[in-house]
C-alpha positions, 0 to 999 in steps of 0.5 A, a space after each residue: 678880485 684885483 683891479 687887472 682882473 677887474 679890468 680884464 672882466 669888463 674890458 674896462 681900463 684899470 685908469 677908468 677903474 680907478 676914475 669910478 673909484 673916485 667919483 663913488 661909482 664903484 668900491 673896493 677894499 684894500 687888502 693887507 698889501 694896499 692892493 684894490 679888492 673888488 667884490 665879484 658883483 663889481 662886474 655887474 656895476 661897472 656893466 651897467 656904469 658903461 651902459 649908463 656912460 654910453 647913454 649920456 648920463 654923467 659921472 654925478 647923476 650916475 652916483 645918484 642913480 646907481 643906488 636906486 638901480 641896485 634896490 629891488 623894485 619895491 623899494 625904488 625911490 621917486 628919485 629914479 624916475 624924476 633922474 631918468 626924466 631929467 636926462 631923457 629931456 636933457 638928451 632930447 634937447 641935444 637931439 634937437 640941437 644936433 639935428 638943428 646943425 645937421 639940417 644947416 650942414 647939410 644946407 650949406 653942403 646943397 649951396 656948395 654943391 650948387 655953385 660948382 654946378 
């Protein structure tokens, strides 16, 4: 499938397409013409890049990550779960910094709320 199908399919930008293509996240053949050929299970792996996107993992961890996923599970290697460890405390780390801002925000907005009073 070519990249506008692929796109299409996914409701990915061909740009962001490309971008995967770039950073080894996805793979394509060229055609005679120069053109991107993607395989039919590309859907799936842009699938599950956007789901890890959209979980706070970058483009690097991500690169590392996808070859464990697509391993059956016999084969899976230590490295999946040491990955998914980092980035569960990573993201927890950013929640606690996140709620540290809120909680002071939210200070600031009583105290402000407060002086009009």
């Amino acid at each position: 499938m070519r990249i506008g199908e692929l796109a299409e399919a996914t409701g990915v930008s061909p740009r962001s397409l490309r971008y995967y293509e770039e950073q080894g996240l996805l793979r394509s053949h060229r055609s005679v013409g120069g053109w991107r050929d993607f395989e039919a299970s590309a859907v799936e792996r842009v699938v599950m890049i956007q789901h890890l996107l959209a979980a706070g993992l970058h483009s690097p961890t991500i690169a590392e990550l996808l070859p464990c996923l697509e391993a059956p599970p016999a084969e899976r290697t230590e490295v999946m779960g040491r990955l998914l460890a980092d980035e569960v405390d990573r993201l927890q780390q950013k929640r606690r910094e996140i709620d540290r801002e809120l909680e002071l925000l939210q200070a600031l907005r009583e105290d402000t709320s407060g002086q009009r009073a």
